[in-house]
N, C-alpha and C positions, 0 to 999 in steps of 0.2 A: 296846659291843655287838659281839658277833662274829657276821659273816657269812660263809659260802662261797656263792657262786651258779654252778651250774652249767648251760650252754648248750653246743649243739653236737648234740644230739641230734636223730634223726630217722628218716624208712624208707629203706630200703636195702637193691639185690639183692644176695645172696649172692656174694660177691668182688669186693666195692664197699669205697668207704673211710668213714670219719667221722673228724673231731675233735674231741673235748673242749676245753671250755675251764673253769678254776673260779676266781674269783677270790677272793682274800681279803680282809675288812676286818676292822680290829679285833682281831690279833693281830700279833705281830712275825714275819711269814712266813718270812723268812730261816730261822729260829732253830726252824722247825715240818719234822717228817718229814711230806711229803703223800704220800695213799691214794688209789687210786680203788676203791672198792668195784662188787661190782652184786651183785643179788639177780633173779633170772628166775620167771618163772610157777611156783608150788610147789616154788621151792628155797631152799635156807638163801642167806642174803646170804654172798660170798666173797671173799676181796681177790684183785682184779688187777692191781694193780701199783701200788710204792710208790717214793720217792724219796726217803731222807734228808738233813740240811742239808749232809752232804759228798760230793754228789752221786752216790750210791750207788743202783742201783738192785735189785729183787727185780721178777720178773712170778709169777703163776700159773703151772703149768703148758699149761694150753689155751690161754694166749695167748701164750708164749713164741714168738720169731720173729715175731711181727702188730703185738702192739702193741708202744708206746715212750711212756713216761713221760718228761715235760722241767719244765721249770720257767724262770719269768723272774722273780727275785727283785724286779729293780727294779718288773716291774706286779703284783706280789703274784698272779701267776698262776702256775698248774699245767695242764698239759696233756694229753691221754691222744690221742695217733694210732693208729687203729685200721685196719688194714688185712687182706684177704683176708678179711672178715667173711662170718661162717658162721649160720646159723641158732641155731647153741647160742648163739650170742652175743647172744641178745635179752634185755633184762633191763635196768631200771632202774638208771644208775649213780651212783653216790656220791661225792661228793667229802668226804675225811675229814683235818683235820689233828688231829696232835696233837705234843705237845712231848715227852717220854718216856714211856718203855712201859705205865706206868703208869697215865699219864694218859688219861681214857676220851674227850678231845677234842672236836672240832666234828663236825657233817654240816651239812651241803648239804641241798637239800630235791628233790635225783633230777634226772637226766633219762632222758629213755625212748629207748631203742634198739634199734628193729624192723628185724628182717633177714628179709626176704622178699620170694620171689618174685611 
């Protein structure tokens, strides 16, 4: 059975930090591209940043520069560091693996992340 569990979420003033955490069970993680997804109050869910198995990385645009994507293969963990967080940046985040492009993957069951003053 495959799990993501993600942790790390929480409130937070505007040019504060967070970090994620997601861990995996029940897949061979090395060998998975991990996502962090988020979806915010009446918007479509959007990827922020991902990590392939050859340590590659992509962000969204709005987070380019803030956040950083890392990975600890040996603790089947993926990480999302989020820094100078802004208000737009509230929005449930996802933790998503998948094996190729094709494959429609795992989620996580969210964490919430409140940016306010």
């Amino acid at each position: 059975q495959v799990q993501l569990v993600e942790s790390g979420g929480g409130v937070v003033q505007p040019g504060g930090s967070l970090r994620l955490s997601c861990v995996a069970s029940g897949i061979s993680f090395a060998a998975y591209a991990m996502n962090w997804y988020r979806q915010g109050p009446g918007k479509q869910r959007e990827l922020v940043a991902s990590m392939n198995r050859y340590g590659n990385r992509n962000y969204g645009d709005s987070v380019k520069g803030r956040f950083t994507i890392s990975r600890d293969n040996a603790a089947n963990t993926v990480f999302l560091q989020m820094n100078n967080l802004k208000p737009e940046d509230t929005a449930v985040y996802y933790c998503h693996a998948r094996l190729i492009a094709s494959d429609p993957g795992y989620w996580g069951q969210g964490t919430q992340v409140t940016v306010s003053s």
